[in-house]
N, C-alpha and C positions, 0 to 999 in steps of 0.2 A: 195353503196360504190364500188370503181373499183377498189381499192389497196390491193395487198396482206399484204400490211403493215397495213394498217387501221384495226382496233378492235374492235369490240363489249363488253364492259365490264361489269358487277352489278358493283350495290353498294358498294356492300364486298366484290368484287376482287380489286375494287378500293382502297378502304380504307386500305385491307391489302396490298395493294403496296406503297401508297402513306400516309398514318396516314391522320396525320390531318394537312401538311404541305402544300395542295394542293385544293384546292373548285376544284370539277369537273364543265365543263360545260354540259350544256346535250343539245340535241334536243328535242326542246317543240313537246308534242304527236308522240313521239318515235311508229315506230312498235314494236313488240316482237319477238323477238332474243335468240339467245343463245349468252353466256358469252365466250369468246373465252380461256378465264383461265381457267374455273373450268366447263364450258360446260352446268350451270344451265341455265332455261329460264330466259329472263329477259325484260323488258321497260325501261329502264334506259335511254339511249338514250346517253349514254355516248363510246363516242370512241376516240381512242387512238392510237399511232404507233408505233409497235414495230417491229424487226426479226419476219416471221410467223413462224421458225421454232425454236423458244424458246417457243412456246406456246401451249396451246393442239388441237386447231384449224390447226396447222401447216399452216394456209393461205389457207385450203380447204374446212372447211366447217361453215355453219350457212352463214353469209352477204359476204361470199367470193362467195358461191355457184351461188349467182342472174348475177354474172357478166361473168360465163363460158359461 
């Protein structure tokens, strides 16, 4: 990922952002990541775009880091 906007999510960061109004998509056979919410490891393969700096990642670390 090359965007500081783009995001690494889980499961249950998604879910509690999103309920049950939203089916994620994911990337089939995801690396493993951190969660850019809550900073757990994850495969989820789910990402999203937000402000990096509403989030704990601030847009610096886990899948921002591969693109410095």
């Amino acid at each position: 990922m090359s965007s500081r906007w783009t995001h690494l999510v889980c499961v249950a960061c998604w879910e509690d952002l999103h309920g049950d109004s939203k089916t994620p998509v994911s990337l089939k056979d995801a690396e493993e990541g951190n969660c850019c919410v809550c900073g757990e490891s994850t495969t989820s393969g789910i990402y999203f775009r937000q402000k990096p700096e509403t989030l704990l990642c601030t847009g610096q670390l886990g899948i921002h880091e591969e693109t410095k």
